[in-house]
N, C-alpha and C positions, 0 to 999 in steps of 0.2 A: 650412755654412749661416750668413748673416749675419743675426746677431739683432737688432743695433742698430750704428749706425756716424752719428759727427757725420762728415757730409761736411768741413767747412770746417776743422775741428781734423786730421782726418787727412792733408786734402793740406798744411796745414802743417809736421805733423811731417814726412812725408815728404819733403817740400822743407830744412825742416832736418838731416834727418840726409844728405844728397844733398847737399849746399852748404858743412857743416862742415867746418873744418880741424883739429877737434877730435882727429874719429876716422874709421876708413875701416870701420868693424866691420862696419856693414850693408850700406854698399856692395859690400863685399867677400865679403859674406855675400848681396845678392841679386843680384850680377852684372849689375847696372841702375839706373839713375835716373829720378824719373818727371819726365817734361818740364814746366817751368814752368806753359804754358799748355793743359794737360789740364783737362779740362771735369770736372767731378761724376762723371758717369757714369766718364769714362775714367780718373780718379783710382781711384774701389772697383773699376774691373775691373784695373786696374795689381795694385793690392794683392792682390785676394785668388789671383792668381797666385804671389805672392813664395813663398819658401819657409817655413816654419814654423819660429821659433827653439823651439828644444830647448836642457834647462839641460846636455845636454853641448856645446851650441857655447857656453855661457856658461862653465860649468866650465873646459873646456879653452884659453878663451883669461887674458889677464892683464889685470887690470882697470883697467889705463892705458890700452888698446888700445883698451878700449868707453868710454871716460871723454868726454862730449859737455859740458861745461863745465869752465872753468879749472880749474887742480887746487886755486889758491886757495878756490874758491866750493863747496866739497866740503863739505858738513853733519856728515859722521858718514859711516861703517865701519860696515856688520854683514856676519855669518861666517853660515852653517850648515854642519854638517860631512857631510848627508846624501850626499854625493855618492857615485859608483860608485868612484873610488880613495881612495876615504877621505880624500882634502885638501877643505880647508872653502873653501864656495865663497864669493868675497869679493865684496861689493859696494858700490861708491860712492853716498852720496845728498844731492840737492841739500835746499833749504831749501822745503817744501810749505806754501803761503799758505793753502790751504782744504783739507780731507779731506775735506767733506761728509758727514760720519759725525755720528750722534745715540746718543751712546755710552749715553742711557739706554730706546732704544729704545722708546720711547713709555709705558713704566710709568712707577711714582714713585720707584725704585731713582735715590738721590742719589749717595749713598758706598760704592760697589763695592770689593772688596777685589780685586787683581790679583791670579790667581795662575797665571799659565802662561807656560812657557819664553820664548816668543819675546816679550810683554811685557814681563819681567825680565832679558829678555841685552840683547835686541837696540834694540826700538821701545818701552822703556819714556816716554823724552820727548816721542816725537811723540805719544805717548797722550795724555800729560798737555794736549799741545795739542790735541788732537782735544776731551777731555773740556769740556776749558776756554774752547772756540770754539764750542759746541756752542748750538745756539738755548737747549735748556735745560742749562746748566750742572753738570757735575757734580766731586767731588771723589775722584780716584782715590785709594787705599788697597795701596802695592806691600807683597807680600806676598815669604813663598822659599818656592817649591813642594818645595824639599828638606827644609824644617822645618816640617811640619805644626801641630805644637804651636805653635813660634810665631805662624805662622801667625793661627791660632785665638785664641790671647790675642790679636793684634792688633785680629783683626775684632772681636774685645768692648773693647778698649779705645777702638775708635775708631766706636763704632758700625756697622759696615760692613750695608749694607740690602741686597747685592748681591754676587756671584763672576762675576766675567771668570775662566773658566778650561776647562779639556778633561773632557769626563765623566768619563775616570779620576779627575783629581783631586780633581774633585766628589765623587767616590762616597768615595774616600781620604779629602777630609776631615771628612768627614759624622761620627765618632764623636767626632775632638776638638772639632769647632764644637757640639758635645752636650756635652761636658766641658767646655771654656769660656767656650760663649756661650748661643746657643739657638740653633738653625734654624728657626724659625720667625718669628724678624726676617729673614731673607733671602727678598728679594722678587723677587728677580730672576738666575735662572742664567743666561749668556750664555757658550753653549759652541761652541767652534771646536776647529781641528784633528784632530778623528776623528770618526767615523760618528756621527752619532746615531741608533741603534737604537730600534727601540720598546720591547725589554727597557730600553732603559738609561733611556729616557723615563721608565718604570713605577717602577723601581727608585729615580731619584734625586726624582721626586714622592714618595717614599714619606717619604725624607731629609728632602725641604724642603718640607711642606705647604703652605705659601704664595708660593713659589717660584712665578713666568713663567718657565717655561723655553723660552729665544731661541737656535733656533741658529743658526750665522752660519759667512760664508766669508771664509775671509784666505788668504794667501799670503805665506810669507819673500821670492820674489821681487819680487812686488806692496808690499810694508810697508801694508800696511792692511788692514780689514776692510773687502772692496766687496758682500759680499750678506749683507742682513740680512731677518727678517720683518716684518710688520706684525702689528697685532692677531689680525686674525681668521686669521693665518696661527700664531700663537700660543693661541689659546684652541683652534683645530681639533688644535693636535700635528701638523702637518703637517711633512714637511721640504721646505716650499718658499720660495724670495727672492724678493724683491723685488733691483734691483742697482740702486749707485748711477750711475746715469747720465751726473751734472755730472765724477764720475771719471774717467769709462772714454770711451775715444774710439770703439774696437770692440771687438765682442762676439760671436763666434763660438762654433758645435759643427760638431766633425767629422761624416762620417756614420756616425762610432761613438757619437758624445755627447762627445768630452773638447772642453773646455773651451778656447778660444783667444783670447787677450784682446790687447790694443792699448791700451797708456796713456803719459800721458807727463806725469804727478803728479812723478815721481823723475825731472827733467832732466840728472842726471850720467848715466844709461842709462834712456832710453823702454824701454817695449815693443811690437817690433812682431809681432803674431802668434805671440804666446808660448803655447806647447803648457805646462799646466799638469801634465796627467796629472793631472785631475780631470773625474769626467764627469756631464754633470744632464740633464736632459730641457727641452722646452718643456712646460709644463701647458696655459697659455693665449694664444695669439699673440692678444693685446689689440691690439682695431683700436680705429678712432673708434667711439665711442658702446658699447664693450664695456670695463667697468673695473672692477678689484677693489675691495670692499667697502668701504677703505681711500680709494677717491679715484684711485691711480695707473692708468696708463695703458701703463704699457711691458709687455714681457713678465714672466710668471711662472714662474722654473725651478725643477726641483724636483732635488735630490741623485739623482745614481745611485751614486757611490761613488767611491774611486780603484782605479786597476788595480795588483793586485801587495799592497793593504793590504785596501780590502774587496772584490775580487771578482779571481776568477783565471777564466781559460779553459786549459783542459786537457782534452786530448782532443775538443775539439769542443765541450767542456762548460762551461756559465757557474758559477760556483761563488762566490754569495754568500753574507756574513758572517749577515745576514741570514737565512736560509732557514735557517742553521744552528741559530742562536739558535731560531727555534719550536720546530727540534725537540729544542731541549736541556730547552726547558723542564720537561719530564716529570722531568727530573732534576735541576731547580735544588732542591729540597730539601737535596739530597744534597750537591753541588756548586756552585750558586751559580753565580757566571757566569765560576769559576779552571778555563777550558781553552783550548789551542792545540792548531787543527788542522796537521798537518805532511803534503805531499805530497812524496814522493819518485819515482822513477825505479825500477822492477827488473830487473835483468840480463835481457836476452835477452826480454824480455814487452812488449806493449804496456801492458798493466796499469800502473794506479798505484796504490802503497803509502799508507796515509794511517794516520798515529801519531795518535792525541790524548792529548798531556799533561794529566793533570788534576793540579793542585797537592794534594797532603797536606793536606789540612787535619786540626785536631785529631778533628774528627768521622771522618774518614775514617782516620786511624792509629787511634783507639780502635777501629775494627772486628778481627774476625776475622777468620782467615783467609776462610773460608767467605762470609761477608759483603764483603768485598770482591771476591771475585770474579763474587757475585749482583748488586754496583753496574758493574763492568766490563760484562757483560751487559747488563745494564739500560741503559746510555750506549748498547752497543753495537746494542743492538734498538731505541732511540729514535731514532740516526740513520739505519738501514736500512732503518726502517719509514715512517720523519718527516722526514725530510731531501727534500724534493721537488727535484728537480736542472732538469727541467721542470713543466709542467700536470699532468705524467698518468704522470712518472715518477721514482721513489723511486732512492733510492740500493742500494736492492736490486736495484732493476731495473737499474742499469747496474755492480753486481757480477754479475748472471747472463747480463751482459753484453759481460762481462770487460773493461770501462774501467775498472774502481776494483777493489783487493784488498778483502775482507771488513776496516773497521778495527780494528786495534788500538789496547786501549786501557794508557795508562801511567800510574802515579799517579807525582809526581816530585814533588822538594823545590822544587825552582823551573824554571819553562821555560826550555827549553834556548835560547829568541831572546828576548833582554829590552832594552824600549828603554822611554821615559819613555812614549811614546804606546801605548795598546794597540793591540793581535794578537792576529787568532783563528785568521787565515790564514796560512800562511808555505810558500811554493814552494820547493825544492830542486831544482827540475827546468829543466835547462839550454836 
């Protein structure tokens, strides 16, 4: 489904990457050109026939090969190592004259402190130009999300009114910014990279009383943040965007909901029909005279999740991060929000096996034996009872079902899949 598409920018790019002597990446990749004098129409129906880049046809090729400006005119190099064979996928980028980004997203949060991965590796300058181009001006504050403490002295040595960072970190560093600063001069969370839950909503308002919490959407392949909210899309707690439009040429959902974008900001490799493996909804296909509270006009999408981090399908079954969380709540007392669910595979059964690691914490080693097994229980009857998998059906109901084994629960020193971003979910099943 085509959400928004600039007619005139798209048959451009198309035509330049069809003309270039750069590279053959796409040609080679859609086995066509679209002809000069195609009309509008015949332009978005060429397109939305091409095939969908996926980041293993990006992974797997060499990035000379997709290189669509001189290699002189090359800006910067960044890496991420997510890939499926574990080499870091590399990519060229040219020099971007506008991001159209309002890095203070309409609060009074001036001086943000940076603190996440892909800000500190990779796009920590384009930031600074984003910040610093920005209608209203602001002064970024780079942090190292591996040194919390410093961290924290910094944001008080520098006044920091604001965190660019992932709710983990947020949550993380909520005790040292209380040792030495205050959280309640942070005016502004702006979280990207993982889900934002309603648990984590609840939880990191608790941290930053005064705290807008904005969450937003980026991409290592994209280098920027292209969906952010508006006010009342923040005073609601909603997770829904707004997208920056003057960015994006198109803007696609499958008819799963992932997300498929079209841009051509990063001139050493556009994107054309890039599968994200992120998926959202439409909330409101805004026509004329139908517009958010805000003033804008374009569509309103709202987060479904990514496949494989928060939401898996097994056995026929959707299985959000989400759903899980309400039912844990009965036992955040106990446990807090330290568990990883695990699905596995069992010999010779349909059935799936599902572990949940709960982390040791000091409350939980101080139990008895006896008392740890009446908390194992208690996890165990909150998600068989609480875990809604549909409308009208529990996760008891599809162990009497025989889709899911009764879970087991594990208390463990650390999870067994650790990575900087959190996991609740993690697939073992091939």
């Amino acid at each position: 489904m085509l959400i928004y598409c600039n007619q005139e920018k798209l048959k451009e790019l198309l035509l330049t990457v069809s003309e270039t002597t750069h590279s053959r990446f796409y040609v080679d990749l859609h086995g066509s050109v679209l002809k000069p004098e195609s009309s509008p129409e015949e332009t978005v129906s060429y397109f939305q026939k091409l095939p969908p880049l996926t980041r293993a046809d990006i992974s797997k090729s060499h990035p000379d090969s997709r290189l669509y400006i001189p290699k002189k005119d090359v800006s910067f190099v960044s890496y991420t190592s997510g890939t499926t064979d574990g080499s870091p996928l590399v990519l060229y980028w040219s020099p971007v004259e506008n991001y159209f980004f309002e890095p203070s997203i309409g609060t009074s949060s001036r001086t943000p402190l940076i603190l996440h991965p892909a800000l500190n590796k990779n796009f920590g300058h384009t930031f600074i130009q984003q910040c610093r181009q920005a209608n209203t001006p602001v002064t970024p504050v780079f942090a190292d999300f591996q040194n919390l403490t410093h961290s924290a002295i910094l944001a008080s040595q520098t006044h920091a009114d604001g965190i660019y960072t992932t709710p983990t970190l947020a949550q993380l560093i909520a005790d040292q910014i209380d040792k030495h600063y205050d959280s309640e001069k942070i005016k502004l969370l702006a979280l990207f990279s993982e889900s934002l839950t309603l648990q984590k909503r609840e939880n990191l308002k608790k941290r930053y009383p005064n705290a807008e919490i904005a969450n937003l959407y980026a991409s290592s392949e994209v280098g920027q943040i292209l969906f952010y909210p508006c006010k009342r899309m923040i005073d609601e707690q909603s997770n829904e965007f707004h997208f920056l439009d003057e960015a994006i040429i198109a803007l696609e959902l499958s008819d799963e909901g992932e997300l498929i974008l079209t841009m051509n900001q990063n001139k050493a490799f556009p994107l054309i029909r890039y599968r994200t493996g992120d998926f959202f909804e439409v909330k409101n296909k805004n026509t004329q005279g139908q517009m958010c509270s805000c003033g804008l006009t374009t569509p309103i999408l709202s987060w479904s999740g990514r496949m494989d981090v928060d939401k898996l399908r097994l056995n026929g079954v959707e299985i959000r991060v989400e759903d899980i969380e309400i039912a844990m709540v009965q036992c955040k007392g106990e446990i807090q929000d330290s568990y990883q669910l695990h699905f596995y595979p069992i010999e010779n059964s349909d059935s799936i096996r599902i572990i949940v690691e709960v982390l040791e914490s000091d409350f939980v080693k101080n139990l008895p034996t006896f008392g740890k097994i009446e908390l194992q229980e208690k996890i165990k009857s909150a998600l068989m009872r609480s875990w809604h998998l549909t409308a009208t059906a529990t996760l008891e109901t599809a162990v009497q079902k025989g889709i899911f084994a009764v879970p087991e629960i594990q208390f463990v020193s650390e999870f067994s899949l650790k990575t900087i971003k959190s996991r609740k979910i993690v697939n073992h099943i091939v």
